[in-house]
C-alpha atoms as an extended CHARMM CRD file, in Angstrom:
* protein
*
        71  EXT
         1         1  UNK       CA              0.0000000000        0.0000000000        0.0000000000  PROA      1               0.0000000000
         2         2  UNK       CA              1.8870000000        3.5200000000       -0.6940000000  PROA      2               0.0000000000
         3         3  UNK       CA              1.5500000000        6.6120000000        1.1620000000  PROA      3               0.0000000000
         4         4  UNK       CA             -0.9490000000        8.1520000000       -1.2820000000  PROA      4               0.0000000000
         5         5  UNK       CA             -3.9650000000        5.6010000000       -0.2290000000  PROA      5               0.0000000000
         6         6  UNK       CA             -3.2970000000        5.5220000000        3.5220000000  PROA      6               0.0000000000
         7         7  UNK       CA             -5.6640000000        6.6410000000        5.3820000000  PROA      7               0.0000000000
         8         8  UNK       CA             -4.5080000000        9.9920000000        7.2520000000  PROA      8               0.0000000000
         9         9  UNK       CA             -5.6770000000       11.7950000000       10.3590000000  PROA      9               0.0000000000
        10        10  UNK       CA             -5.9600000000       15.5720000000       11.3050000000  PROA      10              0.0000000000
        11        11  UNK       CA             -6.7130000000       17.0340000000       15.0780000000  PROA      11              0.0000000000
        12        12  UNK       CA             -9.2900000000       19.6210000000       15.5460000000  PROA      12              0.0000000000
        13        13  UNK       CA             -9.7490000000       21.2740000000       18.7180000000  PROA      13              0.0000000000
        14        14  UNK       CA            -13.6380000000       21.8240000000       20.0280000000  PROA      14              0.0000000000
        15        15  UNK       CA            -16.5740000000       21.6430000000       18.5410000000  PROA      15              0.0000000000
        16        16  UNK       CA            -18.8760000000       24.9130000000       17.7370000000  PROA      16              0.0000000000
        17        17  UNK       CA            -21.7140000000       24.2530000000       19.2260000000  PROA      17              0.0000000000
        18        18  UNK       CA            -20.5800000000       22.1150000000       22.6740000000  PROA      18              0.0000000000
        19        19  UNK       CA            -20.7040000000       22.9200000000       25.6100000000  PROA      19              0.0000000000
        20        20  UNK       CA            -19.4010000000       21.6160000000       28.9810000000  PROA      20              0.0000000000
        21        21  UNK       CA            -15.8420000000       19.8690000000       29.3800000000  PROA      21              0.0000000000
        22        22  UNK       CA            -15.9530000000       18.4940000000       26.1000000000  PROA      22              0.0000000000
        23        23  UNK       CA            -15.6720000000       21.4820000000       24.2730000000  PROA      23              0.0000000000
        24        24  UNK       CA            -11.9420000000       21.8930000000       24.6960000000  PROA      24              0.0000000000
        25        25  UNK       CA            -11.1920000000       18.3780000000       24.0290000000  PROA      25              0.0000000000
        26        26  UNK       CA             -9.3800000000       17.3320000000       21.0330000000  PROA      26              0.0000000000
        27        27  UNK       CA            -10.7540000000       14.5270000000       18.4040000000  PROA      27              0.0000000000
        28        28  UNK       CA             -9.0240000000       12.8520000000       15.4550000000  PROA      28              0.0000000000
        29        29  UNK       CA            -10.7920000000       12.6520000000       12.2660000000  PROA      29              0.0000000000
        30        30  UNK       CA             -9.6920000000       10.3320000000        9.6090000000  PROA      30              0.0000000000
        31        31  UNK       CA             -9.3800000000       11.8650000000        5.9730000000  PROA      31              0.0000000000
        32        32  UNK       CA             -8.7470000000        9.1980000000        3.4160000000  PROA      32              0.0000000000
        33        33  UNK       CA             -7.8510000000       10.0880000000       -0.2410000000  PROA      33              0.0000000000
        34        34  UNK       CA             -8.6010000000       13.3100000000        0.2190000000  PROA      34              0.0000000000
        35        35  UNK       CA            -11.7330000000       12.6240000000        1.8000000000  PROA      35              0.0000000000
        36        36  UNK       CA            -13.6720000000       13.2610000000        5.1290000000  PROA      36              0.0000000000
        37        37  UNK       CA            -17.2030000000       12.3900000000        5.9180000000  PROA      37              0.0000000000
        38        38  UNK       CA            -19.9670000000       14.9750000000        7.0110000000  PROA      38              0.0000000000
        39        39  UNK       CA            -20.7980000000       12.8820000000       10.1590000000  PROA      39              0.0000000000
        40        40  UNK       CA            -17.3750000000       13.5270000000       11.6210000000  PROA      40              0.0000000000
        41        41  UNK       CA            -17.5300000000       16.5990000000       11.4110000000  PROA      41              0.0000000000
        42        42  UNK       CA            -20.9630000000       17.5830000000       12.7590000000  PROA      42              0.0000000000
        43        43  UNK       CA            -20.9780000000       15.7700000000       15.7920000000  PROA      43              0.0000000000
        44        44  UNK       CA            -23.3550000000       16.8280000000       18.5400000000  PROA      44              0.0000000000
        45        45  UNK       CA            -23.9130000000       20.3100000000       16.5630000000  PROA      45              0.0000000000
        46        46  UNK       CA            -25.1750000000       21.2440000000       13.5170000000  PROA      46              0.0000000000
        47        47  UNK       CA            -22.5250000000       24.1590000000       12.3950000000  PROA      47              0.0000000000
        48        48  UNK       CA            -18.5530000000       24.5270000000       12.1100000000  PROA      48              0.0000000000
        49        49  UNK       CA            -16.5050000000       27.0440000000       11.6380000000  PROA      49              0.0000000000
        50        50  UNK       CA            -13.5540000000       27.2700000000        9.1650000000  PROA      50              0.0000000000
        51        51  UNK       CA            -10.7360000000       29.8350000000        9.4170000000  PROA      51              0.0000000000
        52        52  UNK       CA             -9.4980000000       30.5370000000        6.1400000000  PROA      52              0.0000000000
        53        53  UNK       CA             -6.3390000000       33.1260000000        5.1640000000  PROA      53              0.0000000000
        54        54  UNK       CA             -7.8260000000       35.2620000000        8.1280000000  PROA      54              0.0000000000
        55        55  UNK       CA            -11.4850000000       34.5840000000        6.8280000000  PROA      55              0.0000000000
        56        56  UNK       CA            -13.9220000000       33.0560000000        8.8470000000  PROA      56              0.0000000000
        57        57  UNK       CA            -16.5580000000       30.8090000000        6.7750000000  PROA      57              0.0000000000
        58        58  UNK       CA            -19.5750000000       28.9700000000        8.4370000000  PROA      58              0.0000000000
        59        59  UNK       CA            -20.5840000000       25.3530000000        7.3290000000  PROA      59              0.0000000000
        60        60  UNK       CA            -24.0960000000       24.4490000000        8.8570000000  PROA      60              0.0000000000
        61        61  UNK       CA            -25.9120000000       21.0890000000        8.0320000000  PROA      61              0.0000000000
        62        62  UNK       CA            -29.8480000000       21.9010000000        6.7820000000  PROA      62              0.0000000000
        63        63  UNK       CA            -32.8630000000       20.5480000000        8.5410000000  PROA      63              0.0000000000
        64        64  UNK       CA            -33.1530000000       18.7340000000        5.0380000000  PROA      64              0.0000000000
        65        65  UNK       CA            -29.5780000000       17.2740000000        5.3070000000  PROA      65              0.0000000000
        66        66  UNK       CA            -27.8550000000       19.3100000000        2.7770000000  PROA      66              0.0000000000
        67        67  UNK       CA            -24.6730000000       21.3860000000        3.3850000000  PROA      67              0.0000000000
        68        68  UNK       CA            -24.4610000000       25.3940000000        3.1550000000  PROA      68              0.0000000000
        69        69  UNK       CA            -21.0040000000       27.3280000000        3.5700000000  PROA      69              0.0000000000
        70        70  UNK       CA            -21.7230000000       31.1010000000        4.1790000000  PROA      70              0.0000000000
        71        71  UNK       CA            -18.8090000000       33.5310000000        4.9520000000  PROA      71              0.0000000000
């Protein structure tokens, strides 16, 4: 198996949303091929935020299940 098709992790810190001691806990999420699933990401809340070049962007998951990024 090369390096290219191995599975790969990434830490994020929190999760927008949470409250209470597990807020400020850390949580691996596994991004394989370039490729992370929705569920990891929204776990016990329905928004993220993403920081990007000094930007900050929110991703919020739809009462109808469908993805909308608004900066």
């Amino acid at each position: 198996m090369n390096s290219s098709s191995m599975p790969k992790k990434t830490e994020t810190m929190g999760v927008i949303g949470q409250a209470g001691p597990d807020a400020s806990q850390a949580r691996s999420i596994e991004i394989a091929n370039n490729r992370l699933e929705s569920r990891d990401l929204f776990v016990a809340t329905k928004e993220i935020t993403i920081g990007h070049e000094g930007e900050v962007y929110r991703l919020r998951l739809t009462a109808l299940n469908k993805l909308i990024l608004t900066k």
